[in-house]
C-alpha positions in Angstrom: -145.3 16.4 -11.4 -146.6 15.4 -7.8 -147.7 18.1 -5.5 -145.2 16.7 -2.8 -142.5 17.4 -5.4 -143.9 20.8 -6.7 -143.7 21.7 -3.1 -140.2 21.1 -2.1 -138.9 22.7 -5.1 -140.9 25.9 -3.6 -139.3 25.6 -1.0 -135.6 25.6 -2.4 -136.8 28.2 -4.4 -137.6 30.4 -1.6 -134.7 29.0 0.3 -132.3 30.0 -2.0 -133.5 33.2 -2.6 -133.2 34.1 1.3 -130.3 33.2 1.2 -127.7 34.9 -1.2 -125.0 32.4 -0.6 -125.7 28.8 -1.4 -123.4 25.8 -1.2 -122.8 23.1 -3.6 -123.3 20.7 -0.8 -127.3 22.1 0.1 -127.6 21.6 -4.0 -126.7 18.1 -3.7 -128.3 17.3 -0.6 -132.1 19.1 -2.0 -131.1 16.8 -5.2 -131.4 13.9 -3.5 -134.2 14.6 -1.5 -135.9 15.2 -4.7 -134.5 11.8 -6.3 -136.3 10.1 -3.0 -139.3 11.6 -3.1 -140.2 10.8 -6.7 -139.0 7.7 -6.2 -141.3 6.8 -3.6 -144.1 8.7 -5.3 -143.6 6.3 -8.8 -144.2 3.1 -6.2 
């Protein structure tokens, strides 16, 4: 796994964690973001 990727899911980790209350729509949205990042990582 990339260090660019490694990193944001750190940081949804910790995101998550601050907050208690998490939405399906800031799942989906940190979903894609990881979709697009690998993807421009594999090019």
């Amino acid at each position: 796994m990339s260090e660019v990727t490694q990193t944001l899911i750190d940081d949804a980790q910790a995101h998550s964690q601050s907050e208690s209350r998490i939405t399906a729509r800031d799942l989906r949205q940190r979903f894609l973001a990881l979709l697009y990042v690998a993807r421009i990582v594999e090019l």
